[in-house]
Structures are given as C-alpha cells and as structure tokens.
Residue, then its C-alpha position, 0 to 999 in steps of 0.5 A: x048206342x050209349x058209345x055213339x052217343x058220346x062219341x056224337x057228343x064228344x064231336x058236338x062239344x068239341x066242334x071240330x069242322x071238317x077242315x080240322x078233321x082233315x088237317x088233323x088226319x093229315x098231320x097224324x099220317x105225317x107223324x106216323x110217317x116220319x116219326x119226327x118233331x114239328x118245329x114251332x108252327x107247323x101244321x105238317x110234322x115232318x115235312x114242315x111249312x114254309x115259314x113266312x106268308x110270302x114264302x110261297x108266293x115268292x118261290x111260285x113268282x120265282x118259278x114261273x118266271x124264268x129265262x124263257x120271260x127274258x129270251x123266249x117271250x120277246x122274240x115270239x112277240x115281234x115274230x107273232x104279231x108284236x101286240x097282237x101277239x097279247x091278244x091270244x096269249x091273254x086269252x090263253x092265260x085266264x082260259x088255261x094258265x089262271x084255271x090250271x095254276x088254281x088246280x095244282x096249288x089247290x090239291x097239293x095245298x089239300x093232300x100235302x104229298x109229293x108229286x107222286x104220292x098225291x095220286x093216291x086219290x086216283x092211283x091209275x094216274x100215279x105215272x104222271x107224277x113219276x112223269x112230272x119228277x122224271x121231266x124236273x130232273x132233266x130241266x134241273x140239270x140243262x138249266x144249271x148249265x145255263x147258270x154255268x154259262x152265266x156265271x163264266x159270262x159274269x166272271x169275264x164281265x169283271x173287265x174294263x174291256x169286255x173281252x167280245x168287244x175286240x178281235x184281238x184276242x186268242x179264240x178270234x178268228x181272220x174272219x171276226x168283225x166287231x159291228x160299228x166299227x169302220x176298221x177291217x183286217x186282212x179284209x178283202x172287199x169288192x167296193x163300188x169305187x169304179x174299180x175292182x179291188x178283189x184280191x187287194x189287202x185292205x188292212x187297215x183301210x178305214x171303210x165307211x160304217x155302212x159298208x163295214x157293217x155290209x149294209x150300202x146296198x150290197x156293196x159289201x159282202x159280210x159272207x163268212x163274217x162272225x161278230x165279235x160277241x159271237x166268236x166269243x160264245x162259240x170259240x171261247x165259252x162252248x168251244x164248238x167242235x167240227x162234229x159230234x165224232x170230237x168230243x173235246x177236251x174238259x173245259x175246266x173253267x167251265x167244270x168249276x163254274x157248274x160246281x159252283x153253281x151246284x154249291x150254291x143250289x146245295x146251300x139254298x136247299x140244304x134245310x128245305x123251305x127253311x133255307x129256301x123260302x129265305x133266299x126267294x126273298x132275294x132271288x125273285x125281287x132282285x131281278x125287278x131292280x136290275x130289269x128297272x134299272x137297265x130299262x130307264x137306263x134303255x128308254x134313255x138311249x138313242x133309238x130306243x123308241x124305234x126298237x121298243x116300237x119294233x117289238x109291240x107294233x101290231x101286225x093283226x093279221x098274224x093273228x089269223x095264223x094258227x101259228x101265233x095261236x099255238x105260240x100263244x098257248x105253249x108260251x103260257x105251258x112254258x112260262x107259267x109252270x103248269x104240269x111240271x110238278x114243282x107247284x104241286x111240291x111247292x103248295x104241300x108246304x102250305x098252311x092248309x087254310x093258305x088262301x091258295x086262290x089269292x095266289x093263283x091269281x097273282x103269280x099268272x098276271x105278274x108273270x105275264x107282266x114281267x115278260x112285257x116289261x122284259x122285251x121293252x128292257x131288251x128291244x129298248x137296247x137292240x133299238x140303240x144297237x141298230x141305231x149305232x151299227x147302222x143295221x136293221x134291228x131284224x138282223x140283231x133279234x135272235x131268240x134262245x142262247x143267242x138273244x142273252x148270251x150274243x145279242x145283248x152283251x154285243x150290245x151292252x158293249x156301245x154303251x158307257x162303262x159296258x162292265x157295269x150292265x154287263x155285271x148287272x144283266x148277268x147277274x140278273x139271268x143267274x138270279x134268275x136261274x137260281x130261282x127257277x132251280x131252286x123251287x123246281x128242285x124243292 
C-alpha cells in the first residue's frame, strides 16, 4: 500500500500527462532499439525528427503533387466535363482525400514506426504495410525512369535550335513533318487543284498552311505522318523496337542519365530527413515559380484564351456518367498520395504534439489547387499551338508521357527563344520528379 502510495505521489508531483507517458514510452523503445544518440531536439532517439516546422508540410506538399498534377489531371478535366469536372472531384476530396490524409499522418505521427511496424496495434493487417512498402518500390524505380527522361530532354534543351524542331536530323524519318509549317519533302499530295497530282514529287512545293497541317476539308491526307516532336521521343529518346522479341541495344545516354538521377535521390537521402527536409525547400517551392512564370508568359500569347476555355468549359452532362465520377475519385487516390505508405513514414518523423490536422487540411487543397493552375499553364499554351498550326487543339491534348514529353515541347518550339522554356519546363517536371521520389523513398 505504502509503495502505491509513492508511486500515486511520484505521479501526482511530477504531473506527468498521458501524452508525456506516451511519448516517453515511445522514445525509451527507440532507445532500447537503437541504442544510439539523439541529436539536439529530437524527441525520437534514433530515428530523429525533422528539423524544421515546415520540414514535413513540404515534404507532404512535395509528395502529393507530382507529374499526374501536370499530366493526368489536365487531361481528365477537359475529357470529364472541364469544370463540371470540379464538381466530384471536390467532393471526393473532403469526403475521402481531407479524412484519409488525416488518418495516416495522424497515427503515424502517434506510433512513429514504419509503415510495416506500426501494425503492431492490430497485426492481422501487418500485409498492408508489406503491400504499401512493395507498391513504393516499384513506383520509385518507374518514376526515376521518368527523371531520366527529363533529364535527356533537359540536356538537348541546352540548344539554340531545339532539336525536334526540324526533320533534318539522324532518327527522322520520310514521313516527319513539323506542325505550321508549309514546306514538304518527298510529299506526295492529292490537292483540290482540278487535277490529280498522285504519284508527282512535291519537294519543295510550298503548300498552304491548312493543307500542310491536313485541315482543308479532307484535301490533304496526314495518314502515316508523325510530327516532328514525336519522332524525336519515339525514334531518338525510347528508340522503340519493331516488337517485344528485339530487345535493342544499351541506350547508354540514357544509362547515364538514370545514374544521375539515382546520385542525386542518394545525396538527397543520404542523412535521412536531415538531408531531405532541406532539399524540400527547393524542390517543392521551385516548380510554383516556373509554373507562374510559364503561365503569365501563356496567358499573354495568341489563343491562349480559347485553350484555357477548352479546358474549363462545363459540359454538365458528363456528370451523369459514372465515368467522370470514378475519374474523380481515382484522380484524388492517385494525386493526393493516400494508402501508398510514404505519409505514414513521413509523419513518424514528427514531433508528437505536431499539429497534424493543420496539415492535413493544407496539403489536400494546395494539392487541388496546383492541378487547376497546372492545366491553365499547359492549355494556355495548346490554345497558342492551335492558334499558330491551324489545327483543332483536340488533336494537340493527349495525356501521359505524351502531353510532357510530346505535346508541350511541340509547342514551346512556336514560342520566342524556345530554349529557355524548354530549360524551364524540364526542369520543372524533374523538380517535380525529385520531390515525389525523395519523400516516397524516405
């Protein structure tokens, strides 16, 4: 009785609060675990705390937004409806992404462990976290392919004539035509000038611009043509086979392209958030100015009004598809970074009394918003693409590899000094890259 009693007044005088008891249990299992040193202001011995407040909502804003803000979500707008599309995709967010966001921070904040180890409090779902570890894995490798790619793209941006600009070059074919232009070689045309010109060499015949881009009416057949920007990226970058049986040869550019990327997530990494809470500071503000930049320069071009209006123009009755819906829903999954494992590892670096709701009402809605503002950046541009080509913008939108690594830097080649946003839109996309691979591989 007398020892209960002490140990009631030991408590009682030291006022200890059960967030203390918790967080001192917690940092003594660390202790036993690691058995090493703490530095100055961690809470967690061993495994270490981020070092400044906005260390972590950086490295969340980083993760969540990624290349599907800059690819996937334009497209999906002006496919589902444009801004109809908002509709569900707003609603899914405070229904799903706000609530589930919350949760994973939330316990990982509490637990501190890894995405395995903190299914200890119910161990029958301890497979999710192997699942969570096994699905960053292979994100981690495909994405830092896409940072190679950006990287090649970058390297060849460092031109004063952007070399998918032209088809006069090694990897270009008969059949490559750039987009605009009124020139075409070794061309064989059927024109409406009252006689039939097939089989009759056209080279150097100066065409008008609707018919060089096949839009007079079906005057002109573009069957078999590939623009310029794409005969780059299929024939020069990926240097695409005939089948699955002809595996190539190394593409050693692009070989030493993925070293470098792989250095540079290494450097990034290579203290843990130490490292990694500092580069945040770059890599997740420094796309924002390029993305002001390229779109006050977008907004300021001819036609740029009719593409952003393309993009965000409501059709409401898409939204009584179930299409548009499940779009909505998976679009929010993909970008906002839920059930992947990289939040839950992320928030057990927190501080335990990290103000984790603040958070996770932030990082959703800037994440939302940073799609928006991206599809204006891209379809102010595709507007002034249509505008000069001639062509319907519905033949330039494309989605995927297609709409960053095709579509926009076709289009970044109308502009004045193209070298310049093509240095800054690439290395947008690997800033970009590099903050998604960094706090997914944390």
């Amino acid at each position: 009785m007398n020892e209960m009693v002490k140990k009631g007044d030991i408590c009682f005088d030291e006022e200890f609060s059960k967030e203390e008891m918790v967080q001192q249990s917690l940092m003594e299992t660390d202790t036993s675990s690691s058995g090493g040193s703490s530095e100055t202001g961690d809470e967690n011995v061993g495994r270490g705390n981020w070092v400044g407040r906005l260390d972590f909502l950086l490295s969340c804003i980083g993760y969540a937004v990624g290349l599907g803000n800059i690819w996937r979500f334009p497209y999906l707008c002006y496919q589902s409806g444009g801004g109809a599309f908002l509709i569900p995709y707003v609603i899914f967010l405070v229904l799903c992404g706000m609530p589930l966001f919350f949760l994973e921070i939330s316990y990982g904040q509490f637990a501190s462990l890894s995405p395995i180890s903190v299914w200890k409090m119910s161990p029958l779902f301890k497979g999710v976290g192997y699942g969570m570890v096994i699905i960053s894995g292979i994100v981690c490798v495909y994405y830092n392919i896409i940072i190679t790619w950006t990287i090649y793209f970058l390297y060849h941006s460092l031109r004063a004539v952007l070399p998918w600009s032209t088809c006069n070059n090694a990897w270009n074919t008969e059949n490559c035509y750039v987009r605009g232009e009124s020139v075409w070689t070794n061309s064989t045309v059927n024109t409406t000038m009252g006689y039939n010109t097939t089989g009759v060499n056209m080279t150097g015949l100066l065409l008008p611009s609707g018919i060089a881009n096949g839009t007079s009416n079906g005057t002109s057949d573009l069957a078999g043509r590939i623009t310029a920007s794409e005969e780059f990226w299929q024939n020069e970058v990926l240097q695409i086979t005939e089948g699955i049986e002809d595996l190539g040869t190394i593409r050693w550019e692009l070989l030493i392209c993925l070293a470098i990327a792989w250095i540079v997530i290494f450097l990034c990494l290579c203290k843990g958030v130490k490292s990694s809470g500092r580069v945040v500071y770059v890599t997740a503000t420094f796309p924002y100015l390029v993305l002001t930049i390229l779109f006050i320069r977008g907004v300021t071009l001819p036609g740029a009004g009719a593409g952003i209006y393309f993009y965000l123009v409501p059709e409401w009755e898409k939204l009584l598809t179930f299409k548009v819906w499940g779009d909505a829903a998976v679009q929010i999954f993909y970008s906002v970074g839920m059930a992947w494992g990289g939040l839950i590892t992320m928030a057990s670096f927190n501080k335990f009394n990290n103000n984790c709701y603040r958070d996770a009402m932030i990082v959703p809605l800037i994440n939302c918003g940073t799609s928006v503002f991206a599809g204006l950046v891209i379809f102010s541009v595709l507007g002034f693409m249509s505008h000069e080509t001639g062509i319907d913008i519905k033949n330039v939108v494309t989605q995927g590899p297609g709409l960053a690594f095709v579509a926009y830097p076709e289009a970044v080649v109308k502009l004045p000094i193209s070298p310049l946003w093509a240095v800054l839109f690439f290395l947008m996309l690997f800033a970009v890259g590099l903050d998604t691979q960094d706090s997914g591989e944390t």
